[in-house]
C-alpha positions in Angstrom: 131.1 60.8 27.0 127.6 59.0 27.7 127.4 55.1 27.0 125.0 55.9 24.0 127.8 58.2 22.2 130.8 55.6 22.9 128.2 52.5 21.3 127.9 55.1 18.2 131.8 55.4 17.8 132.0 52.3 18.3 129.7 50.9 15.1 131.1 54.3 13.4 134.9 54.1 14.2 135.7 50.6 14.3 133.1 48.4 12.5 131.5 50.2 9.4 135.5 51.1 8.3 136.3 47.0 8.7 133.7 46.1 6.1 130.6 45.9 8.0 128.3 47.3 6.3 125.4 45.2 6.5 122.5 47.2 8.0 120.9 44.3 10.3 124.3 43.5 12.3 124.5 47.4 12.2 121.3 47.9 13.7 121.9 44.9 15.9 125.1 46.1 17.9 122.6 49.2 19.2 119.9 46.6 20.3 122.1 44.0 22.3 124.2 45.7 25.1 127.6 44.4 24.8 128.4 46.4 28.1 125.9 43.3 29.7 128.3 40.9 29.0 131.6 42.5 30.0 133.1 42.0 33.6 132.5 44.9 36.0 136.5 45.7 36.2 136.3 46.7 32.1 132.6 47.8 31.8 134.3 51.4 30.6 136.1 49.9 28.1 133.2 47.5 26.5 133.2 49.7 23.3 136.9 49.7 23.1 139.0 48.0 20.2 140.6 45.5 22.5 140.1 42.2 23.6 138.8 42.4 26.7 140.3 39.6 29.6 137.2 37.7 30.7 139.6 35.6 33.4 140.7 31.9 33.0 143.2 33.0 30.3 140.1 33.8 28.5 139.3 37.2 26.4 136.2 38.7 24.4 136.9 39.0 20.6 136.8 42.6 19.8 134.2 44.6 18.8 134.8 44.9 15.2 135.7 41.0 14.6 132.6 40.4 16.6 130.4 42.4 14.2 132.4 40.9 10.5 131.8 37.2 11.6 128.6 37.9 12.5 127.8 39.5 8.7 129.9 36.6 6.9 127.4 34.0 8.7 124.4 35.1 6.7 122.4 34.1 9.3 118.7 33.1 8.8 115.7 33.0 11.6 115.5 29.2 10.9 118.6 28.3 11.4 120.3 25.9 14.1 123.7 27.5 15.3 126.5 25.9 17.5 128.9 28.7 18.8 132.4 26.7 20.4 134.2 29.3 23.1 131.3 31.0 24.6 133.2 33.1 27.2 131.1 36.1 28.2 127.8 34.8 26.1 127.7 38.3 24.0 128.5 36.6 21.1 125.9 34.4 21.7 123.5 36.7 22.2 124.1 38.6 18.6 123.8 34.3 17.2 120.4 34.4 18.7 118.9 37.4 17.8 119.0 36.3 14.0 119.1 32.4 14.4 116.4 29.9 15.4 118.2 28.6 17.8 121.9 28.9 19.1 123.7 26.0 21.0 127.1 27.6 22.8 129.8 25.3 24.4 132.0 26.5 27.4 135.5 24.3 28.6 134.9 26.8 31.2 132.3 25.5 34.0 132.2 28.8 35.8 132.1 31.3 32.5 129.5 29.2 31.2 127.1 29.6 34.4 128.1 33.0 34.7 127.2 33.7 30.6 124.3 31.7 30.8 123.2 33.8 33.6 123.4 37.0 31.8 122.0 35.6 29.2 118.9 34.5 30.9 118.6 37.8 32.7 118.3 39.9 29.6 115.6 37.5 27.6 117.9 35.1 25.4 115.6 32.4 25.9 116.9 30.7 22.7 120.7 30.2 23.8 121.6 27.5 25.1 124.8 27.5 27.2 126.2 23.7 27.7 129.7 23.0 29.4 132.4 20.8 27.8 135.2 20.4 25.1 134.1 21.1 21.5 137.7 21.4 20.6 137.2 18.3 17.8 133.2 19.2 17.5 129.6 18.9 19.5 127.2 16.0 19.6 128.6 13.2 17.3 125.9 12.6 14.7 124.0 16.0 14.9 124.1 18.7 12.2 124.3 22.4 12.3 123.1 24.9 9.7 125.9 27.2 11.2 128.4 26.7 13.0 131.1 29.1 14.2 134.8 28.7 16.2 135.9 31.5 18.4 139.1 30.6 19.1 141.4 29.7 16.5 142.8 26.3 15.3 145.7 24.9 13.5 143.5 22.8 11.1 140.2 22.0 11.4 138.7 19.1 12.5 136.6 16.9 10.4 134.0 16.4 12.8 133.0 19.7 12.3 133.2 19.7 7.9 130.4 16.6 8.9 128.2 18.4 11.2 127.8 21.2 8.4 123.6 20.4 7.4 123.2 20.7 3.6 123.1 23.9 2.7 125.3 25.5 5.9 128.3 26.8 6.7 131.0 26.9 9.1 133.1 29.9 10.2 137.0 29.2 11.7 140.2 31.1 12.0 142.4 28.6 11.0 146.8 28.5 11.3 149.0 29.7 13.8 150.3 33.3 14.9 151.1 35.5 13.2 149.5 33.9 10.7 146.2 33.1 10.8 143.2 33.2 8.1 139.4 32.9 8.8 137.8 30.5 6.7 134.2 29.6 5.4 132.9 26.3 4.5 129.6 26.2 3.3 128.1 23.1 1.9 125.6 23.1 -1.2 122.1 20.9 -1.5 124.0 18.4 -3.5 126.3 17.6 -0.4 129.5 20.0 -2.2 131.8 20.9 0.2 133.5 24.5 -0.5 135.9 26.8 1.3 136.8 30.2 1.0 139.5 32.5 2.8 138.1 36.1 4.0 140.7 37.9 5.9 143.5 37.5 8.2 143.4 38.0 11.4 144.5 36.5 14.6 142.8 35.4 17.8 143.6 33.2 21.0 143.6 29.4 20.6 140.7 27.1 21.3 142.2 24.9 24.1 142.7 21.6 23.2 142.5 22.2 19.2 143.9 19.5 16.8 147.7 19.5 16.2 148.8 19.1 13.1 151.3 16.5 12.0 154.8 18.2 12.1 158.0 16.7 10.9 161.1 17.6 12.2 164.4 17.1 10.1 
């Protein structure tokens, strides 16, 4: 099977049958090369549904949750996008394809240098890959018109419901395994505040995430 029929599948198979159905992350998937961005070892399995090990504990989401948080973003070519868990910068690269601009924070010094890299080889001027812990948010003070979590958290922090800009959103996959829900915030002109639950799923932690309080009897 060529590279060109296994993308196909891929978009056919696994992401148009989980709900994806808008045609610009569609069309999107074809345009950005998500076998770029995976390591060497598992470049034959980049269209796989798997999470792919990226080293460092880490992993890529898989193909199909890749492409359904991209569609819930509703992203806009004016908007200002922080992305926490970069690992291999594909995700990234879909964020700045659509977006403005896309801000994307690594714990990881060397999968940081190594996404940005990529990403500066194939033309994503517009990312911007900057290495630290975002676990309880990015930039005290700043505002985002999207941002999005790829690792999951027991609750959210409220650093990030403040650095939602009016009219934004925010994207997480909140609770613990097995139980796990991702979550939208989006935030009206007025300054509202609303949430609402799309689907479960579950995905690796985001190291260092907030603890909940838990009482023990």
């Amino acid at each position: 099977m060529n590279i060109e029929q296994a993308r196909f599948n891929m978009v056919e198979q696994q992401i148009r049958p989980w709900e994806v159905l808008d045609i610009t992350v569609l069309d999107l998937l074809y345009e950005v090369r998500r076998e770029d961005f995976v390591p060497e070892a598992w470049r034959g399995l980049a269209f796989v549904d798997m999470e792919i090990p990226l080293g460092l504990g880490e992993t890529m989401l898989s193909p199909k949750l890749e492409a359904r948080f991209l569609q819930e973003l509703h992203l806009k070519k004016s908007d200002r996008v922080l992305e926490v868990g970069t690992g291999s910068g594909y995700m990234g690269a879909l964020l700045g394809r659509l977006a403005g601009t896309v801000t994307s924070v690594e714990i990881h010094p060397e999968l940081a240098a190594h996404a940005a890299k990529t990403l500066k080889a194939h033309g994503y001027d517009n990312v911007q890959v900057e290495v630290g812990d975002a676990a309880q948010g990015w930039r005290p003070g700043t505002q985002w018109d999207v941002i999005l979590l790829t690792g999951s958290v027991p609750v959210l922090p409220q650093p990030f419901l403040d650095a939602i800009a009016p009219g934004g959103c925010l994207l997480a996959v909140v609770g613990d395994a097995p139980a796990m829900e991702v979550i939208r915030w989006k935030q009206d002109a007025a300054g509202a505040l609303r949430s609402e639950t799309l689907f479960e799923t579950v995905i690796p932690p985001l190291h260092h995430a907030l603890q909940p309080v838990r009482f023990r009897f």
